[in-house]
Structures are given as structure tokens and as C-alpha cells.
C-alpha positions as CSV (number, residue, x, y, z in Angstrom):
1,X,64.1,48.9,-6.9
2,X,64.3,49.2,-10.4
3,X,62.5,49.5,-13.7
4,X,63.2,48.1,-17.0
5,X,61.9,50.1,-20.0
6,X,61.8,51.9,-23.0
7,X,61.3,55.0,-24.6
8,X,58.0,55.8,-26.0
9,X,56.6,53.1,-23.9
10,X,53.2,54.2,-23.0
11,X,53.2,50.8,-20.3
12,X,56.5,51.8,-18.7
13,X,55.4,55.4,-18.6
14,X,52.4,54.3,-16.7
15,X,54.7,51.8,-14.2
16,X,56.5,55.2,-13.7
17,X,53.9,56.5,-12.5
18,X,52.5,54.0,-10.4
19,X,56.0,53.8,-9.0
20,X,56.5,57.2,-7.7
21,X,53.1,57.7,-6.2
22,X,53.8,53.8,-4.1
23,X,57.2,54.8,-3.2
24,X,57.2,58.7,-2.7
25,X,55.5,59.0,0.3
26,X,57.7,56.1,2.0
27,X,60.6,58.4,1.1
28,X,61.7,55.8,-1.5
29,X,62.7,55.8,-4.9
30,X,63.7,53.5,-7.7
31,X,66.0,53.6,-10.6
32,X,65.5,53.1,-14.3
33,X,67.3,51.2,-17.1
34,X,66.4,51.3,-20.5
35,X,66.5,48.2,-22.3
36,X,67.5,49.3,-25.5
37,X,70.2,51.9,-24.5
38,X,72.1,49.0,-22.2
39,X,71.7,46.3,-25.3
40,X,75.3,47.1,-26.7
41,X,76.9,46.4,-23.1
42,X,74.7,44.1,-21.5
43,X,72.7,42.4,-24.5
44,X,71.4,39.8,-22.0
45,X,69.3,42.6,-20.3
46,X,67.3,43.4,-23.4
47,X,67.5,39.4,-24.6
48,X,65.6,38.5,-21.1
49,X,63.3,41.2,-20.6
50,X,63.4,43.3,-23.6
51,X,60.3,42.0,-25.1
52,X,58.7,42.3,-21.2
53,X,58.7,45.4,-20.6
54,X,58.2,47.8,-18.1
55,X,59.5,44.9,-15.5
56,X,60.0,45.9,-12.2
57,X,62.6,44.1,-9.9
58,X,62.6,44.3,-6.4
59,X,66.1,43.3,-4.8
60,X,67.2,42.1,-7.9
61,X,63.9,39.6,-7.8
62,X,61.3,40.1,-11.0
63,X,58.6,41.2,-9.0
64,X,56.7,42.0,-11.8
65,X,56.2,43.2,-15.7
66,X,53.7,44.3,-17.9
67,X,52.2,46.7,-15.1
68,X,53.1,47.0,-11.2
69,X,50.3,45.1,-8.7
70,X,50.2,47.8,-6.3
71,X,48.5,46.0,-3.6
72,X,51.5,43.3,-3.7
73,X,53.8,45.9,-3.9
74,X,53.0,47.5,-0.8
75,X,52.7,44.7,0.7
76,X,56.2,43.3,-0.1
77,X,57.4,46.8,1.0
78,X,56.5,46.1,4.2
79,X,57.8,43.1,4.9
């Protein structure tokens, strides 16, 4: 799993959160990009979801942005 952001983002802060307390207690975790610090390598990153953010993918699938659905989430843990 991972999560697209920025800093000073109060949105990805709060997907951070809801992140960790979802995937903690499944012994999971997820990793973090920060759109802005990637742009200079991979500008595409920041072109498709810089202005999206926090965007969460799942498997390399946008599962979603703006905020995490919890209830999906768990639900597409699970599968």
C-alpha cells in the first residue's frame, strides 16, 4: 500500500492516520511518497496526482484520494 502526499498537508496527515490505525492491528503497513520531493525524477507522479492528494493505492490500483473509505478498505483487505 502506499500513500501519495505532501508536506503540510493537513488531508494526508489525517490519511496517515486513518492508515495506521486500519493497518496496524493486521500487522500491516504502508509506505509514503511525497509528491513534491519525487517531481524532479518522476514528474509524472506529481502531474497525475499531485493536485489529488493524499491518494492511496492499493497494489498499484488508486483505491482512493482525498480521504481513505475505511469501510472499503477493510473490506478490500480482506479479500
Amino acid at each position: 500500500m502506499l500513500l501519495l502526499g505532501r508536506a503540510g498537508c493537513p488531508a494526508c496527515a489525517a490519511a496517515r492516520d486513518v492508515l495506521t490505525e486500519v493497518l496496524a492491528p493486521l500487522g500491516l503497513a504502508f509506505a509514503e511518497v511525497d509528491v513534491d520531493e519525487v517531481a524532479a525524477r518522476d514528474p509524472e507522479l506529481r502531474e497525475e496526482f499531485g493536485d489529488r492528494v493524499p491518494v492511496v493505492l492499493l497494489n498499484g490500483v488508486e483505491h482512493s484520494y482525498g480521504g481513505v473509505d475505511v469501510d472499503r478498505l477493510r473490506a478490500d483487505l480482506a479479500m
